[in-house]
N, C-alpha and C positions, 0 to 999 in steps of 0.2 A: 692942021698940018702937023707933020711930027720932026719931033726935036730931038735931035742925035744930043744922049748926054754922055759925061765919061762917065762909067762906072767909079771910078772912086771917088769921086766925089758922093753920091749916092750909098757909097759904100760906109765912107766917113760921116754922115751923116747919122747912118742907121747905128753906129758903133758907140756913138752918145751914151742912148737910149740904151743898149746891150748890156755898156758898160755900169750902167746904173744898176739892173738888173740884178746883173750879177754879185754886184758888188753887196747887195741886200741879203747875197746867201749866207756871207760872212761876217759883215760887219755886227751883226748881233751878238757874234761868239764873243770878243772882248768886253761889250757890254752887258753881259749875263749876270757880274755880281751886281752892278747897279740897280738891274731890274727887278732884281731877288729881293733887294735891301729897300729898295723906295715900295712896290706895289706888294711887301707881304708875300713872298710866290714863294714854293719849295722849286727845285732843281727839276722834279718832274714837269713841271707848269713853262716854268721857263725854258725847258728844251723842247715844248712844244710853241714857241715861237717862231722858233724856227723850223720845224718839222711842219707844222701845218704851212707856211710859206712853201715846203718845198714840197710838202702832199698836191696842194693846189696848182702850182706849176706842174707835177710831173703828170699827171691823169689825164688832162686835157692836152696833150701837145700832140697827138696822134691826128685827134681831130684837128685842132689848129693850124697844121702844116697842110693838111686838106684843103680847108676853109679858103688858104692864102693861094692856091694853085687855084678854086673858083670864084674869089671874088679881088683878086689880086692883093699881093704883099703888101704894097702901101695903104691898103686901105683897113689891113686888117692890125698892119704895126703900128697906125696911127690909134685905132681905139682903144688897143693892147696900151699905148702908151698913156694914152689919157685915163684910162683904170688906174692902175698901176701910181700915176701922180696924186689920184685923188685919194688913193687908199693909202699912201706915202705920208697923207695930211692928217685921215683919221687915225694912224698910228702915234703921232707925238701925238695930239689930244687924248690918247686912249689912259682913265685913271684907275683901272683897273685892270687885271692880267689876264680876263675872260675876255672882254674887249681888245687890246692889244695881238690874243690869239687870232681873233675875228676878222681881225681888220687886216695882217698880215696874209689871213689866207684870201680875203680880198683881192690881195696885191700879186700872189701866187699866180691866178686868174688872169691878169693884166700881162704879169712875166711869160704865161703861157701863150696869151695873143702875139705878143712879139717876137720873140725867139726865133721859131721858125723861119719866119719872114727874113732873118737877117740869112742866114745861109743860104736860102730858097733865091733870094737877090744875087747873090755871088757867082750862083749854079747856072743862073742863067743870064748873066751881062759879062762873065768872064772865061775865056777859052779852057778847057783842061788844063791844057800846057800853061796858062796865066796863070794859074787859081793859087798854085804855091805861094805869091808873094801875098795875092787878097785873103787867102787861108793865114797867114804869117800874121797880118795886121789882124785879122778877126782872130784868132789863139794867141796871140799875146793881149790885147783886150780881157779875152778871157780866165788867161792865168793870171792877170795882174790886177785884175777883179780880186779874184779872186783872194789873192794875196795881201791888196790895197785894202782892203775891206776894215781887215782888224785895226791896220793902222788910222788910219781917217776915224773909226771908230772911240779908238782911244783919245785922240785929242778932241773928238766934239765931249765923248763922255766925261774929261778933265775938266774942259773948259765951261762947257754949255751944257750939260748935262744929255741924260741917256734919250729924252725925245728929239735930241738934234741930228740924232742919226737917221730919223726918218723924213724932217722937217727940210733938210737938205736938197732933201729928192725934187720937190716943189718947183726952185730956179732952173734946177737942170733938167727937170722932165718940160719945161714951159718950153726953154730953149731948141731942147733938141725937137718936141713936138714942130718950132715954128722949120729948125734944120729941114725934118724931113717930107713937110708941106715943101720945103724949096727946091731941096735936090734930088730927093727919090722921086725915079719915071714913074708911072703909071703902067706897069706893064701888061700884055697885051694876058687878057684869063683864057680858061680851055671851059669849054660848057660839060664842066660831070655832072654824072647822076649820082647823086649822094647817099652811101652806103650807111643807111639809119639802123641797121640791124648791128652792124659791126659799131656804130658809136656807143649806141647802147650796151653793147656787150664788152665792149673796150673800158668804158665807162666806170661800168659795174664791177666786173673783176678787177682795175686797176685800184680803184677805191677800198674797196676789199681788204685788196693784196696788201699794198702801203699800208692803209690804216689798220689793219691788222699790228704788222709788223712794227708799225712807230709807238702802237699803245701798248703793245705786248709787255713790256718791265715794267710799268706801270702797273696794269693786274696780272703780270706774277704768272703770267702764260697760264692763266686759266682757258678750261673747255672753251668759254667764249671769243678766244684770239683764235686758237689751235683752228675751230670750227671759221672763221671768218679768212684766216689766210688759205683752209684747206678747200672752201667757197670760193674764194677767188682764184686758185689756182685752175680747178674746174671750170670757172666761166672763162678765163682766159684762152684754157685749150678748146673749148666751147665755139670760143672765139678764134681761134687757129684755125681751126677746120669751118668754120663759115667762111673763111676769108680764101681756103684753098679750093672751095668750092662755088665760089663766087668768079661765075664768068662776067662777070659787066666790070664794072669800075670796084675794085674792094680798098677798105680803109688803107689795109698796108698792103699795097703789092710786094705778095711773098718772093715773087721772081727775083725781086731786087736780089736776097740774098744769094741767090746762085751766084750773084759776085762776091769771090771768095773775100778779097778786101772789105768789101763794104760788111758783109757778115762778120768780120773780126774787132774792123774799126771799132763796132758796135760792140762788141764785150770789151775789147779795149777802153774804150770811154765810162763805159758804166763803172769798171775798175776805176778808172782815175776820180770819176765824181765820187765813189766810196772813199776813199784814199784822203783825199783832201778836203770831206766834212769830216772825217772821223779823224784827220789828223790838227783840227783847230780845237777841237773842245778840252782834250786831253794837256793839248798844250800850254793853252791860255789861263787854265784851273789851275796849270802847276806855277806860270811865273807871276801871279797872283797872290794864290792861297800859301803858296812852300815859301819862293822867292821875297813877297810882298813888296812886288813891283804898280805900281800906278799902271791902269789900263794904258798913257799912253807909252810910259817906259819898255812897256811889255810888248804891246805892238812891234815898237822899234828896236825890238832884239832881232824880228823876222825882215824890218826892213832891206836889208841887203836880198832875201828871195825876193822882196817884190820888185827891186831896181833890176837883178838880173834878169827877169823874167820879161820886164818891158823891154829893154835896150835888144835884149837876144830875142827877142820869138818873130820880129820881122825879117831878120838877116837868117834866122836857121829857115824859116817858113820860105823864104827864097832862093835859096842853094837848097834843098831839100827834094825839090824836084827834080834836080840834075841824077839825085843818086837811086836806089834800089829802095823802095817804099819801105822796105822793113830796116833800114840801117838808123834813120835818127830815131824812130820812137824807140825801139829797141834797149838802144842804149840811152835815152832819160827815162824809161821805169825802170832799167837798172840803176840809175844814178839817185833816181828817187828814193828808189829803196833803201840802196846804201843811205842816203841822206838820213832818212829815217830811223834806220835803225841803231845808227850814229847817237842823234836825237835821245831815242830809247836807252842808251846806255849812258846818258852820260846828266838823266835828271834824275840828279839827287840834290840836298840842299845845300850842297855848298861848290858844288863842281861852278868854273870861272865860264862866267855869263859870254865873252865872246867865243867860244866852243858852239854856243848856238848860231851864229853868229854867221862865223865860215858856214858851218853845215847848212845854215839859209844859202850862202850864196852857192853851193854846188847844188841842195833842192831848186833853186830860182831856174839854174842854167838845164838841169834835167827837164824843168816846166817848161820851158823855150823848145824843147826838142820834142813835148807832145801835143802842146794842144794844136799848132799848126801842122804840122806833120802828118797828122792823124787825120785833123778835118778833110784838108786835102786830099787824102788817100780815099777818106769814107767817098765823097762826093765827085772823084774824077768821071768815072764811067755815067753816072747819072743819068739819063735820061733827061729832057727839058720838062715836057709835061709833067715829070714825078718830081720835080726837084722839091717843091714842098712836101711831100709824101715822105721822102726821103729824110729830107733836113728833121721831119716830126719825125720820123722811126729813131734817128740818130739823137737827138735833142732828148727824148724818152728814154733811150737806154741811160742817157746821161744823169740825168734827175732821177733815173728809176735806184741809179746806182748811188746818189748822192743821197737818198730818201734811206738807202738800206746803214749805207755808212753812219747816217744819223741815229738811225734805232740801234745798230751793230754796238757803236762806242758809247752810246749812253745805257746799252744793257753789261756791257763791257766792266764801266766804272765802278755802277752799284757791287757789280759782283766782285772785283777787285777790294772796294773800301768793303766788304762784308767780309771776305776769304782772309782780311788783315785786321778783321777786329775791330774795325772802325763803325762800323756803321750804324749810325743813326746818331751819332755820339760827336766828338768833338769835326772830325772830318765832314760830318754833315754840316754843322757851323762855320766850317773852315769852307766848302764853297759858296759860303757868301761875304766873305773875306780871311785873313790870314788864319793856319793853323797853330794851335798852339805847339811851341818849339818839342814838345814831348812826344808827340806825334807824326812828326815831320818825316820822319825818316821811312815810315809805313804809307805815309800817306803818296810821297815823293814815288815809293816803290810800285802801289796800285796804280798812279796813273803813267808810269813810264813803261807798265807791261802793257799798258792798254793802246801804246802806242805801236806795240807791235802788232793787232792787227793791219790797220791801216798799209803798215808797213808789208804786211804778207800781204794782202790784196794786191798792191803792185805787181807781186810775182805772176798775177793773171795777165796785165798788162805783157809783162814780157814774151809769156807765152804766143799771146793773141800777137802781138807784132812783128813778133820772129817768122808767124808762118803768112805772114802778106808773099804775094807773089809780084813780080814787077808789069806795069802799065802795059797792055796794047797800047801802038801805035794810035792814036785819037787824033781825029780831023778838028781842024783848026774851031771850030767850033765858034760862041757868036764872039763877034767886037763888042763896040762901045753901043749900048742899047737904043733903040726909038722906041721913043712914047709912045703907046698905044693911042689910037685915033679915040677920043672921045664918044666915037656912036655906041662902040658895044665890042663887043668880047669874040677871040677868035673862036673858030670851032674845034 
C-alpha cells in the first residue's frame, strides 16, 4: 500500500548527509598547516587533498544523477552515504599523505552517489511554484557548508587534532544514514536504457580535463598536462556530439539547455564553486601565516558569513520566487564580489581584523541570495523523468567549477610568492606556519592579489544571472509524494 509522505521531512533528512558532504569540501582548508606539519607534505601534496576529493566528486555526477532516475534516489543516496562514512574513517587513520590523498578521493565517490539524489528528490515531491522555499533550505545548507567548514575545522584542529575533522563524519553519517532509511519515499524509477557510450566518454574526458588541469602547477604545464587537457577537451566535444546524436535515452539531454535559465544557472554555479574554493585557500594562508592566528581564531574571523548565510538563505529562498529570476542572484554575485574585493584590499599585516569581519557578513548575506535563488531557477521547468539528469548536469557544472577554482588559485599563489621573491625561501616555510616579520609585507601582497581572481570570476555570475528570463506559468505540479509500490519500477 502506498504512504503519502511530506516531502520535507524527506527533504530534511537528505540534508544531514548533504550537509556533511559539503562541508568536506572546506573544512580541509583551515587544516592545511597541520597536515603539512604532522605528515611531512609540501603545499603541492596537501592541496591535493582536497583536489582529488573534488576530482572524485566531480567526474562521476553525470552518471550518478542518471543512476538515481533508474534505480531510485534513495537507493543510490543511501550507498553514496555509506561510502562516503566509511571513507570519512579511513581518512583520520590515514599516516601518511599518499594515503590521506587515497582515501579522500574515496569519499569524492561517495559525495558523488549523493548529491544528485538530494535535488532530484525536491524536483520531484515539490511543485515549481514550492521549490523556492525547499531550494532556500537546500542553498542555505549549502552555503553554510560551505562556510561552516573552516570553522568546525578549526576547533577540532585546536582541540583534537587534524584527523577529527574527518573522524566526525562517522556519528553523523550513522545518523543521518538511519534519517533517510526513515523518511525518504522510495520513489517510483522510469525503465532507461543506459547510455554506456556517453559514460564512458563523459568518464574519460572529464578525468582528463580535471586532472590535467589540478596537476598542471605541479609539473610546471609541461607537454604532458597541455596534451592531457587538450585530450579531454576533444573527448568531451567527442562526447557533445554522441549525445546530440543520440536518439534513445543520452547521458545529458542536451534539450534541457534550450531553457535559457537552466543553461545559465549552469555557468552561473560553476562561477560560484570557483569563487568559493579559490576564495578559502588564499585566505586562511594569510590569517595564519601573516596574522598568526590559531586555526580556530582564524575560522571565527569568517564566522559572521556563515551565521548570515544560515539565518538568510531560507527567508531569501522563499520570497524569491515571488520576484523576476534574475533580481536576487544578480545582486549577491554583485555583493560577493564587492565582498571580495573589499577582502583583497585590505590584507595586509596589520590592517584591524574586524574589517574582515563585516565584509564576512555582507559575503554571508550575498551567499543567501545565490545558492537558493539559483537552484530553484536551474530546476523549475524540469521535466520529472530528467530530474536526476538534470540535478547531475547542474551538480557537475558545480564541482567542475569548484575543481578549476582549486587548480586556478593554487597556480595563482605559487606564481604570486615567485613574482615577489619569495619563493621556495622563507614564504615556502611560512605556509606551514607563521612568516617571518621581514617578509610579511610581500608575502601579505601575493596572497591578497590572488584573491582577486576569485573575486573576478563572480563577475561571470553576474553576467549569467542578469540575462535569466522570467518563469512560464507552471502547472501545479506534484504534492506531497507516494511511496512507490514495492513490486517494481514505473515505465
Amino acid at each position: 500500500m502506498s504512504e503519502t509522505r511530506n516531502p520535507w521531512h524527506a527533504l530534511l533528512a537528505m540534508v544531514v548527509g548533504f550537509f556533511m558532504i559539503l562541508l568536506d569540501m572546506t573544512i580541509v582548508a583551515v587544516a592545511n598547516p597541520a597536515i603539512m606539519a604532522e605528515l611531512n607534505a609540501e603545499i603541492s601534496s596537501v592541496i591535493w587533498v582536497t583536489s582529488a576529493y573534488l576530482l572524485t566528486y566531480a567526474v562521476p555526477l553525470l552518471i550518478t544523477g542518471r543512476l538515481g532516475d533508474r534505480f531510485g534516489p534513495k537507493n543510490l543516496y543511501l550507498i553514496g552515504l555509506a561510502v562516503f562514512t566509511a571513507a570519512s574513517l579511513w581518512c583520520g587513520f590515514s599516516g601518511t599523505i599518499g594515503m590521506l590523498i587515497a582515501a579522500r578521493a574515496v569519499q569524492g565517490i561517495g559525495a558523488a552517489l549523493m548529491t544528485p539524489q538530494t535535488m532530484a528528490v525536491i524536483t520531484r515531491t515539490f511543485a515549481p511554484d514550492k521549490r523556492g522555499a525547499a531550494m532556500g533550505l537546500w542553498g542555505g545548507v549549502a552555503g553554510l557548508a560551505t562556510l561552516v567548514g573552516p570553522i568546525l575545522g578549526g576547533v577540532l584542529v585546536d582541540g583534537l587534532g587534524w584527523e577529527w575533522i574527518f573522524f566526525v563524519n562517522v556519528p553523523v553519517g550513522i545518523i543521518a544514514f538511519a534519517l533517510a532509511v526513515w523518511l525518504v519515499p522510495a520513489l517510483p524509477t522510469n525503465r532507461h536504457r543506459f547510455d554506456i557510450p556517453g559514460v564512458v566518454l563523459s568518464a574519460i574526458g572529464m578525468f582528463l580535463l580535471v586532472f590535467g588541469i589540478q596537476e598542471g602547477n605541479t609539473r610546471d604545464w609541461d607537454w604532458l598536462i597541455w596534451t592531457m587537457i587538450g585530450a579531454g577537451l576533444v573527448v568531451l566535444a567527442f562526447f557533445l556530439w554522441n549525445q546530440s546524436r543520440n536518439t534513445g535515452e543520452p547521458l545529458v539531454p542536451l534539450g534541457l539547455f534550450k531553457d535559457r535559465n537552466f543553461a545559465f544557472s549552469n555557468l552561473a554555479i560553476a562561477a560560484m564553486g570557483a569563487a568559493v574554493t579559490a576564495f578559502m585557500v588564499p585566505a586562511y594562508f594569510y590569517l595564519q601565516a601573516v596574522r598568526e592566528l590559531s586555526p580556530t581564531r582564524s575560522a571565527l574571523i569568517f564566522a559572521p558569513m556563515a551565521i548570515a548565510t544560515g539565518i538568510l538563505a531560507p527567508v531569501i529562498g522563499r520570497f524569491s520566487d515571488r520576484l523576476h529570476p534574475r533580481v536576487v542572484p544578480t545582486v549577491g554575485f554583485s555583493l560577493f564580489a564587492v565582498a571580495l574585493f573589499w577582502i583583497a584590499a585590505i590584507m595586509t599585516p596589520d590592517s584591524p581584523l574586524y574589517l574582515f569581519m563585516v565584509a564576512g557578513v555582507l559575503a554571508g548575506f550575498s551567499n543567501a541570495c545565490i545558492w537558493a535563488p539559483l537552484a530553484s531557477t536551474a530546476t523549475h521547468n524540469l521535466p520529472v523523468q530528467q530530474a536526476g539528469a538534470g540535478a547531475g548536469i547542474y551538480n557537475t557544472t558545480r564541482q567542475v567549477g569548484s575543481v578549476l577554482g582549486s587548480a586556478a588559485i593554487s597556480a595563482l599563489i605559487s606564481a604570486r610568492i615567485t613574482a615577489a621573491g619569495l619563493g621556495g625561501g622563507p614564504a615556502a616555510e611560512g605556509m606551514g606556519g607563521p612568516v617571518p616579520e621581514f617578509v610579511r609585507d610581500k608575502f601579505s601582497t601575493a596572497l591578497s592579489e590572488s584573491i582577486l581572481l576569485p573575486a573576478g570570476v563572480l563577475l561571470i555570475g553576474v553576467v549569467a544571472s542578469a540575462l535569466f528570463v522570467r518563469h512560464e506559468r507552471s502547472a501545479a505540479g506534484p504534492g506531497p509524494v507516494k511511496e512507490a509500490e514495492p513490486a517494481g519500477t514505473a515505465a
